[in-house]
Chimera marker file (.cmm) of the C-alpha trace (Angstrom):
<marker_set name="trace">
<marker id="1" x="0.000" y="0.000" z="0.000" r="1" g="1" b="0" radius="0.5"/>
<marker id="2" x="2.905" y="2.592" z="0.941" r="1" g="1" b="0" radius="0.5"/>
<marker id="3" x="3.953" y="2.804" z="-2.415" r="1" g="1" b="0" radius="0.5"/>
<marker id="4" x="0.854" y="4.091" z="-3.897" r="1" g="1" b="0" radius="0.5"/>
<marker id="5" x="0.411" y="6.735" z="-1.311" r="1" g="1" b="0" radius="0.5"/>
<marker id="6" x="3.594" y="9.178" z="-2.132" r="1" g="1" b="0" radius="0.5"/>
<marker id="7" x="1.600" y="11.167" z="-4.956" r="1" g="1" b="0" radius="0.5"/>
<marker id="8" x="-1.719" y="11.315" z="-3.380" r="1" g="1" b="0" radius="0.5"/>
<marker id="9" x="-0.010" y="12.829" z="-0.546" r="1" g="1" b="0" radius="0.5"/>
<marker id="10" x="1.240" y="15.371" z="-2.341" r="1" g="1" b="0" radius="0.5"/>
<marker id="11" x="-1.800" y="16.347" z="-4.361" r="1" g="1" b="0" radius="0.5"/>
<marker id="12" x="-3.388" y="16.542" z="-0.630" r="1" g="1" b="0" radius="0.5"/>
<marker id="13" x="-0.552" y="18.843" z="0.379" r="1" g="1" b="0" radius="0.5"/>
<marker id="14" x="-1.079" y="20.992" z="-2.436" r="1" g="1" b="0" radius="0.5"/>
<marker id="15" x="-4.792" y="21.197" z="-2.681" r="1" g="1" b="0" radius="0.5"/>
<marker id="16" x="-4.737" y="22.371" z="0.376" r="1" g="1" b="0" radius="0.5"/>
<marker id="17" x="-2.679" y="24.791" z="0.121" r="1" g="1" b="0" radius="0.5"/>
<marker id="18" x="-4.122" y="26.371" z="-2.979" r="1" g="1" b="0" radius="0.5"/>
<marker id="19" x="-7.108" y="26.508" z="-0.214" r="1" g="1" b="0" radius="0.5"/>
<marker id="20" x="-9.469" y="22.997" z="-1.453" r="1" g="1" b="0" radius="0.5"/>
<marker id="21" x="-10.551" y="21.276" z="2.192" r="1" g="1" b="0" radius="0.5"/>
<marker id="22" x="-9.348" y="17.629" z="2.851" r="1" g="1" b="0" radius="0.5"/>
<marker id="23" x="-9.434" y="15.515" z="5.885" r="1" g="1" b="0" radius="0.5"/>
<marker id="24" x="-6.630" y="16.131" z="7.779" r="1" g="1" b="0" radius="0.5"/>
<marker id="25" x="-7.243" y="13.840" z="10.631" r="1" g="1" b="0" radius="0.5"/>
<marker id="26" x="-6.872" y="11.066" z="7.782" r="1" g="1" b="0" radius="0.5"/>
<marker id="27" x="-3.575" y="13.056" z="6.296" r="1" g="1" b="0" radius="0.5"/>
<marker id="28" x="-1.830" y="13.526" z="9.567" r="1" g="1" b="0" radius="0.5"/>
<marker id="29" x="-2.173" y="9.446" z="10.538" r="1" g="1" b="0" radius="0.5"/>
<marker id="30" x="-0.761" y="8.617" z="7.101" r="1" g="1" b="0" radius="0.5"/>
<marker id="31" x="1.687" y="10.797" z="7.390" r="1" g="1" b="0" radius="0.5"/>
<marker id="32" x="2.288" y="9.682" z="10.830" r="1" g="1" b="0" radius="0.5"/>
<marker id="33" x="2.502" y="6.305" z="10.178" r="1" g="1" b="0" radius="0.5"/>
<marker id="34" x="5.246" y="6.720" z="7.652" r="1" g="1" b="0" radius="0.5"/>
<marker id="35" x="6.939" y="9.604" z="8.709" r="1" g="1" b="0" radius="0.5"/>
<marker id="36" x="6.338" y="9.511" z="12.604" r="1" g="1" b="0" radius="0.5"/>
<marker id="37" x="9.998" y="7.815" z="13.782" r="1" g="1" b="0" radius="0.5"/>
<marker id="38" x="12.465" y="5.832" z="12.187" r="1" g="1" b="0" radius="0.5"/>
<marker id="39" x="10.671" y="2.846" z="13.568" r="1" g="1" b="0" radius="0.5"/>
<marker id="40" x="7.817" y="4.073" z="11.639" r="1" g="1" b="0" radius="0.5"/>
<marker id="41" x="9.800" y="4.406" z="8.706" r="1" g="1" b="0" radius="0.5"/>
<marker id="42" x="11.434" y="1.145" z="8.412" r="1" g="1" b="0" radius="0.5"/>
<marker id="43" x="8.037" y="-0.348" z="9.359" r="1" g="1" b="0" radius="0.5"/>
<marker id="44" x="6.664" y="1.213" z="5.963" r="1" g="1" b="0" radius="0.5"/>
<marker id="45" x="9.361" y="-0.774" z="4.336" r="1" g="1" b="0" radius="0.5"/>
<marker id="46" x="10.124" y="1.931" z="1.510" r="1" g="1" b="0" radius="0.5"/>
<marker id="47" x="13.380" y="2.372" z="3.662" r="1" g="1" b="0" radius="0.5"/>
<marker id="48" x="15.592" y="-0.308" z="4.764" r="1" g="1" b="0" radius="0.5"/>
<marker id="49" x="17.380" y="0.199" z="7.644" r="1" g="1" b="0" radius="0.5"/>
<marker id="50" x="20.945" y="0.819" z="7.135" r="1" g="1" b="0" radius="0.5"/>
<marker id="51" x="22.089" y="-1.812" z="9.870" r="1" g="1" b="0" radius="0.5"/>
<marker id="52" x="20.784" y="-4.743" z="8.429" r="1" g="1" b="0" radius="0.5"/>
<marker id="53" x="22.674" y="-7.067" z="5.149" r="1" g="1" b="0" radius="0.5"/>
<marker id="54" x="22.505" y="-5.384" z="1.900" r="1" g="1" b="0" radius="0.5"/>
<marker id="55" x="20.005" y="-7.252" z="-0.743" r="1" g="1" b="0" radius="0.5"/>
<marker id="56" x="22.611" y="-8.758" z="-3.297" r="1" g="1" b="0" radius="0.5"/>
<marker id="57" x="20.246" y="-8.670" z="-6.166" r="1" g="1" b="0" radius="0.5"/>
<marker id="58" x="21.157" y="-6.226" z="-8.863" r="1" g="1" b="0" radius="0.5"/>
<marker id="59" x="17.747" y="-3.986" z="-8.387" r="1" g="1" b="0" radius="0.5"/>
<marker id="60" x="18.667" y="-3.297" z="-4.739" r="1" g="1" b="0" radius="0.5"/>
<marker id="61" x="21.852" y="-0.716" z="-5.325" r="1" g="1" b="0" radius="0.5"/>
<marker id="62" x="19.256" y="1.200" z="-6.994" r="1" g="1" b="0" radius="0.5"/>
<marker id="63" x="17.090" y="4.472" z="-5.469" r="1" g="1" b="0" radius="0.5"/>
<marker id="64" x="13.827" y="3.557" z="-4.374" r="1" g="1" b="0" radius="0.5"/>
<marker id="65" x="12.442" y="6.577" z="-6.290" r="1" g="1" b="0" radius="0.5"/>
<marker id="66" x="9.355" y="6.116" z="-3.370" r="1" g="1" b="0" radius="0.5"/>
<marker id="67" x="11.905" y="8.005" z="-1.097" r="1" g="1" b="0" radius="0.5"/>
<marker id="68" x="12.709" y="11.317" z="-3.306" r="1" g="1" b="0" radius="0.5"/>
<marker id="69" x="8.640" y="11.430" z="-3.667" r="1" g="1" b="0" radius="0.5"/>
<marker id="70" x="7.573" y="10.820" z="-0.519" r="1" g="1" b="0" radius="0.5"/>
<marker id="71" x="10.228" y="13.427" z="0.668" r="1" g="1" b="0" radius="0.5"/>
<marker id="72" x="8.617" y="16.295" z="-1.807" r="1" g="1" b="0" radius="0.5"/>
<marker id="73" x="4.945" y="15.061" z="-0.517" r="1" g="1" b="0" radius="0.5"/>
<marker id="74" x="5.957" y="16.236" z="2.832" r="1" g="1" b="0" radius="0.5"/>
<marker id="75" x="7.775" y="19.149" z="2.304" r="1" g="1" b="0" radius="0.5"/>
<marker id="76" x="4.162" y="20.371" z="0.940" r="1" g="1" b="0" radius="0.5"/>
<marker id="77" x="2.559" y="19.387" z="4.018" r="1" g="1" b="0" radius="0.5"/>
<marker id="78" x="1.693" y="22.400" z="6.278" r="1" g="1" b="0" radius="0.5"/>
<marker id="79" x="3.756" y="20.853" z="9.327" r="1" g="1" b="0" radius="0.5"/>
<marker id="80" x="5.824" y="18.248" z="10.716" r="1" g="1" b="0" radius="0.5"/>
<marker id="81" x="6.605" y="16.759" z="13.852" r="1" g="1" b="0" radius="0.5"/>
<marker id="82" x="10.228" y="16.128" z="14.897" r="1" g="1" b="0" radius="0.5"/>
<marker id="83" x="9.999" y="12.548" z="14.664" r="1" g="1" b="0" radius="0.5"/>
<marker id="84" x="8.683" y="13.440" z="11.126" r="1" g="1" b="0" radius="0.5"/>
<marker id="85" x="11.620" y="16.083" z="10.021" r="1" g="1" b="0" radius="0.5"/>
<marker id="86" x="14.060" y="13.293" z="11.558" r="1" g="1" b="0" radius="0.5"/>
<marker id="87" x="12.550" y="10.434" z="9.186" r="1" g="1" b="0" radius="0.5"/>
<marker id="88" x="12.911" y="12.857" z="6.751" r="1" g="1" b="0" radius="0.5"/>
<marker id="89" x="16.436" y="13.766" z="7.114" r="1" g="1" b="0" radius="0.5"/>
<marker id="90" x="17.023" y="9.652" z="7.632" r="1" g="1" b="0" radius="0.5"/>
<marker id="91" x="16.008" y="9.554" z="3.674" r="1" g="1" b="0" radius="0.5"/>
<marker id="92" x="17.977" y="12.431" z="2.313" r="1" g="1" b="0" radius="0.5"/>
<marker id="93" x="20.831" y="10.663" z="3.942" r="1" g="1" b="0" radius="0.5"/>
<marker id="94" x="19.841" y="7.698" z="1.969" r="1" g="1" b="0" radius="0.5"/>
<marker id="95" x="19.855" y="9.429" z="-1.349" r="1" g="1" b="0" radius="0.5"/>
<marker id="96" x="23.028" y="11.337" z="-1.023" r="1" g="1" b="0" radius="0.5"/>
<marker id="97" x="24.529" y="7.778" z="-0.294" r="1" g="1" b="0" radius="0.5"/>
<marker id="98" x="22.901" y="5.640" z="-3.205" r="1" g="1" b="0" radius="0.5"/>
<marker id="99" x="23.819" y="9.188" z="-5.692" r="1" g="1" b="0" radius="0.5"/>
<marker id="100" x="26.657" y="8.050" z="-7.688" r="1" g="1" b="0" radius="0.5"/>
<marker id="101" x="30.301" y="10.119" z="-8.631" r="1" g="1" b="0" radius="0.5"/>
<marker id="102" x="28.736" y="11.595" z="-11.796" r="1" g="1" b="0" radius="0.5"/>
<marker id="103" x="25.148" y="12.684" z="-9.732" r="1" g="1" b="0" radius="0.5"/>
<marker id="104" x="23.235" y="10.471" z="-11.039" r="1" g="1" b="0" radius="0.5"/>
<marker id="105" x="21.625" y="7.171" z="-9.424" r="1" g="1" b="0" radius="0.5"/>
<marker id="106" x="21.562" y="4.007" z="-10.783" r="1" g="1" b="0" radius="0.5"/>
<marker id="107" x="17.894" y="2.759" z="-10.527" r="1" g="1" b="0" radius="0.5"/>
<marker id="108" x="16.693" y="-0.520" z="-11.422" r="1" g="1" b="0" radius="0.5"/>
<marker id="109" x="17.518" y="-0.849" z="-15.488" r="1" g="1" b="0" radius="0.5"/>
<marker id="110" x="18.426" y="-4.393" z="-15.411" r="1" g="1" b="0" radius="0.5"/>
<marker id="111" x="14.465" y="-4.356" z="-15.463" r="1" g="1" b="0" radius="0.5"/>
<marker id="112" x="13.855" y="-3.215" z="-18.616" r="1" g="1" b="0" radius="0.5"/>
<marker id="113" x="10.870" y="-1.935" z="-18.283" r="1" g="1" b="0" radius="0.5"/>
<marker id="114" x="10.360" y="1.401" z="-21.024" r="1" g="1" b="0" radius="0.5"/>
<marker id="115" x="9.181" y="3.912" z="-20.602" r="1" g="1" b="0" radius="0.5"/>
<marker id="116" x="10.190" y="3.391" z="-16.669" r="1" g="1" b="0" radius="0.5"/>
<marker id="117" x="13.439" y="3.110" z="-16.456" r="1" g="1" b="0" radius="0.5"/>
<marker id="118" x="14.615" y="2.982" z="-20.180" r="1" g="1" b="0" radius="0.5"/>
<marker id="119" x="17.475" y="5.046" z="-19.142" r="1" g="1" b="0" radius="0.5"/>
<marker id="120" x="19.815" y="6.059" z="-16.839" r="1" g="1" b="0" radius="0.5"/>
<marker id="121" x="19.661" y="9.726" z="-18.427" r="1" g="1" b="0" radius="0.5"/>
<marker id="122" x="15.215" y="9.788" z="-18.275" r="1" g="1" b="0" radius="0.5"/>
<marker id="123" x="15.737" y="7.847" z="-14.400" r="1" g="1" b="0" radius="0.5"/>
<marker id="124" x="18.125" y="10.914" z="-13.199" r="1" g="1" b="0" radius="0.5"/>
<marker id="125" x="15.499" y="13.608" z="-15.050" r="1" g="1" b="0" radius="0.5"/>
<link id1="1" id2="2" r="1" g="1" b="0" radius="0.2"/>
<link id1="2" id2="3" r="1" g="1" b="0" radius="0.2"/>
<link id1="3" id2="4" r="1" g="1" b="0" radius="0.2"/>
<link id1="4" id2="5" r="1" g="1" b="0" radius="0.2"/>
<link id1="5" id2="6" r="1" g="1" b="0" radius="0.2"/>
<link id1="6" id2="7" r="1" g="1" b="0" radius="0.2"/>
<link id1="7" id2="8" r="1" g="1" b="0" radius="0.2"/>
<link id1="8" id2="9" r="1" g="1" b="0" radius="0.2"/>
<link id1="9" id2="10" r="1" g="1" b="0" radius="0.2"/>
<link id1="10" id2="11" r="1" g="1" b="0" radius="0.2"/>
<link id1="11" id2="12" r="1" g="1" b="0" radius="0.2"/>
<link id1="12" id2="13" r="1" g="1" b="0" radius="0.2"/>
<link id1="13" id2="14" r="1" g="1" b="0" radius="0.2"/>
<link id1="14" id2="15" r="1" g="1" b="0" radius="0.2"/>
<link id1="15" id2="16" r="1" g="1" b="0" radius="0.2"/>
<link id1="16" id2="17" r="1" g="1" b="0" radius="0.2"/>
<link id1="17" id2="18" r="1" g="1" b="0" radius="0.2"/>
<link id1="18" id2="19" r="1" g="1" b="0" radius="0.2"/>
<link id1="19" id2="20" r="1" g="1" b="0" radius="0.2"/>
<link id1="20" id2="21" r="1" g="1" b="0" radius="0.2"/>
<link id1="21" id2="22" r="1" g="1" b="0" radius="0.2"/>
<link id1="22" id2="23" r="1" g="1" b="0" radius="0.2"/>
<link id1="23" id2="24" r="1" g="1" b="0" radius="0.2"/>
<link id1="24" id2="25" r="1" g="1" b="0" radius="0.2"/>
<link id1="25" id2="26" r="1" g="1" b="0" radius="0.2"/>
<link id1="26" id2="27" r="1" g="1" b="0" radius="0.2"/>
<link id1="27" id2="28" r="1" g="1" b="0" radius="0.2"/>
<link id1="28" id2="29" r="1" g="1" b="0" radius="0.2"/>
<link id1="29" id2="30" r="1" g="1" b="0" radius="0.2"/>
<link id1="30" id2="31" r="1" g="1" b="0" radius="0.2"/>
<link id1="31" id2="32" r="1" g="1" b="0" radius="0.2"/>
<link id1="32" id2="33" r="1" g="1" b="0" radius="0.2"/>
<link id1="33" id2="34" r="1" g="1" b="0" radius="0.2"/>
<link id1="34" id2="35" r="1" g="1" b="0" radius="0.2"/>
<link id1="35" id2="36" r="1" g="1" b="0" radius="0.2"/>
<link id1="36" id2="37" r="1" g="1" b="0" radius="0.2"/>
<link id1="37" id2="38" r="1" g="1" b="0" radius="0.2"/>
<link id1="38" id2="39" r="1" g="1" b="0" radius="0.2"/>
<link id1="39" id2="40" r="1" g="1" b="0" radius="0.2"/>
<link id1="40" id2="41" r="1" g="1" b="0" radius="0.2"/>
<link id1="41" id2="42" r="1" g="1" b="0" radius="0.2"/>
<link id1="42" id2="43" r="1" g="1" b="0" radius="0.2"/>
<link id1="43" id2="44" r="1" g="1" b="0" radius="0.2"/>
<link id1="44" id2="45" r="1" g="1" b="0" radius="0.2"/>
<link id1="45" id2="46" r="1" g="1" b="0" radius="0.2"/>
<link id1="46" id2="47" r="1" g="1" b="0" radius="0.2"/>
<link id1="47" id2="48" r="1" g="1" b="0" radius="0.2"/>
<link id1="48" id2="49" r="1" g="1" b="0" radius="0.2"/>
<link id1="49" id2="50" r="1" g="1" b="0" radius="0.2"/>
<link id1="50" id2="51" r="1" g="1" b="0" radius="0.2"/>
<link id1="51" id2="52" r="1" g="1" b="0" radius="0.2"/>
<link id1="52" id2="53" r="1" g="1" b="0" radius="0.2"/>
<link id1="53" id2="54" r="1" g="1" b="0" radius="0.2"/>
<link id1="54" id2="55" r="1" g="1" b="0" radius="0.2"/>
<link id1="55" id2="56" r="1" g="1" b="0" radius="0.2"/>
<link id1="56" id2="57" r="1" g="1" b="0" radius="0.2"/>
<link id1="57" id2="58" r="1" g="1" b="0" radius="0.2"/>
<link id1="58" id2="59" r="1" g="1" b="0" radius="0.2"/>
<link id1="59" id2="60" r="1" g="1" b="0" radius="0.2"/>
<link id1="60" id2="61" r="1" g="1" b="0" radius="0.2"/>
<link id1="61" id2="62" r="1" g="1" b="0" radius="0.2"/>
<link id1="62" id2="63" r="1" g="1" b="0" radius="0.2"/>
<link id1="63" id2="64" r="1" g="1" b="0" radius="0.2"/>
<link id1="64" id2="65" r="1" g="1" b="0" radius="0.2"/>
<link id1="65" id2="66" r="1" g="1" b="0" radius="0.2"/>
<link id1="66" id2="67" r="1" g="1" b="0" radius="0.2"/>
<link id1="67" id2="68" r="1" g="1" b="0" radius="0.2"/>
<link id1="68" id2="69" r="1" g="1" b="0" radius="0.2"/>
<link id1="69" id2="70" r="1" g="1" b="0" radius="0.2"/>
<link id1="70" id2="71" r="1" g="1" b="0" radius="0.2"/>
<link id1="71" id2="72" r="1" g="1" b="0" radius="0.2"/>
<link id1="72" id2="73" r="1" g="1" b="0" radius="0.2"/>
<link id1="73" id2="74" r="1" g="1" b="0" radius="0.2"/>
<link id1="74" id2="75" r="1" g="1" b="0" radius="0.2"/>
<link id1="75" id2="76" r="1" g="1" b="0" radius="0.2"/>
<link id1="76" id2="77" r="1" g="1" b="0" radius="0.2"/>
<link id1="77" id2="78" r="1" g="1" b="0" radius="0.2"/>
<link id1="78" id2="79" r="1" g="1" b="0" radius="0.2"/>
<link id1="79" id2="80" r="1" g="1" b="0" radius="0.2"/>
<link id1="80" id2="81" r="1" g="1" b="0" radius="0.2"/>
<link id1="81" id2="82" r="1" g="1" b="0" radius="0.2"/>
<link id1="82" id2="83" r="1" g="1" b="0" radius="0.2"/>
<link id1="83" id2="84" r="1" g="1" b="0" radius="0.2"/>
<link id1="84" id2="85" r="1" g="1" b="0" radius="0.2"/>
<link id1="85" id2="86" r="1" g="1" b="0" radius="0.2"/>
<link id1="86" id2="87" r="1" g="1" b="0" radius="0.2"/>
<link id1="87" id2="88" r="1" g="1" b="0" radius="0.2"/>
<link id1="88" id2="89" r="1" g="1" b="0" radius="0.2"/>
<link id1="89" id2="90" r="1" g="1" b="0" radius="0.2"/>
<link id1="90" id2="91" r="1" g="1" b="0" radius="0.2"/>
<link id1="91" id2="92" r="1" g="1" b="0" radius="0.2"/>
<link id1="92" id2="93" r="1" g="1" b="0" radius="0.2"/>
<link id1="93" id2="94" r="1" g="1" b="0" radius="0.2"/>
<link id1="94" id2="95" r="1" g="1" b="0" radius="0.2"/>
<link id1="95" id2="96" r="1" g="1" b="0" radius="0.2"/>
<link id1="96" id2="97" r="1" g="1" b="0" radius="0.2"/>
<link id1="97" id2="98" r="1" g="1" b="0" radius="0.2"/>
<link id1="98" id2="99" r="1" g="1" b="0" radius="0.2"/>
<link id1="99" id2="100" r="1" g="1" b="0" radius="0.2"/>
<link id1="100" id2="101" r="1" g="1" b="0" radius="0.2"/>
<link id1="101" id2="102" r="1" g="1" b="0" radius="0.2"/>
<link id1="102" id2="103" r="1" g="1" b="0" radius="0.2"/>
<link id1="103" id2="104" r="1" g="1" b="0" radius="0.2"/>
<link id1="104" id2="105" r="1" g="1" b="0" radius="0.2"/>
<link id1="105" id2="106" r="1" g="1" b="0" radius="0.2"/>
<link id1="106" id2="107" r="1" g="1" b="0" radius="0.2"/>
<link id1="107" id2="108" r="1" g="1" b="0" radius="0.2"/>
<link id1="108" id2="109" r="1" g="1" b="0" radius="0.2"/>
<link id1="109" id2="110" r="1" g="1" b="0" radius="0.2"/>
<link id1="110" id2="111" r="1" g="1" b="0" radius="0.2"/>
<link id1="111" id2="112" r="1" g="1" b="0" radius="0.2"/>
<link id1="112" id2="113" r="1" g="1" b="0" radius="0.2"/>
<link id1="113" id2="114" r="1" g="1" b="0" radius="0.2"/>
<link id1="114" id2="115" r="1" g="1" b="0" radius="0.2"/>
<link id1="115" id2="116" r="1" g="1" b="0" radius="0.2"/>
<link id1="116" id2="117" r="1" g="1" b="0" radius="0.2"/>
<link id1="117" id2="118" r="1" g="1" b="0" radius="0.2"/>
<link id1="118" id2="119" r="1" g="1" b="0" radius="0.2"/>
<link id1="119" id2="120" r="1" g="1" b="0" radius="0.2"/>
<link id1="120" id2="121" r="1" g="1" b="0" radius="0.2"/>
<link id1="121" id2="122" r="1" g="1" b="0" radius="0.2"/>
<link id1="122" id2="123" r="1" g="1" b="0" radius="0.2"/>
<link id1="123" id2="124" r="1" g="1" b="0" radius="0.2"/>
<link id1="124" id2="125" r="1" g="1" b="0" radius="0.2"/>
</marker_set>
């Protein structure tokens, strides 16, 4: 379910603050529940937590795009808690270390699967 719920985050964010009404109770527990602590976090399982074995298959050393997403849906969220800013900063940390020399990030092209993913120069765009 978490990975369908980045961009419908962010539409929430942004509807509301071009002034459309949403339910906020229903906003702030999602949020919560992803965002709330890093226990929350690696509980949504969009982040991995950096103690445990690496996954050797070939997909794994690439960005879970879910993370640079669900990072912009918050940011247009009218507040966060600490825990929140925290699991935030937990996942910038994350992309800065999967972000190759060159800037880009190698995603998961051994997929193949156009237009997603077609190339490494589309991915980094």
């Amino acid at each position: 379910m978490w990975h369908h719920v980045r961009l419908p985050l962010w539409a929430l964010g942004e509807a509301e603050r071009q002034g459309y009404s949403k339910d906020k109770t229903f906003v702030a527990a999602t949020v919560e529940s992803m965002l709330g602590s890093k226990d929350k976090l690696l509980a949504s399982k969009i982040f991995l937590d950096l103690a445990t074995p690496s996954d050797p298959r070939p997909q794994s050393r690439g960005l879970n795009m879910g993370l640079p997403m669900l990072a912009v849906a918050a940011q247009s969220l009218p507040a966060l808690t600490e825990g929140q800013k925290l699991s935030l900063e937990l996942i910038a940390e994350k992309i800065v270390n999967k972000q190759k020399p060159d800037g880009s990030w190698e995603f998961f092209s051994i997929l193949r699967r156009p237009p997603i993913n077609e190339r490494q120069t589309t991915d980094v765009a």
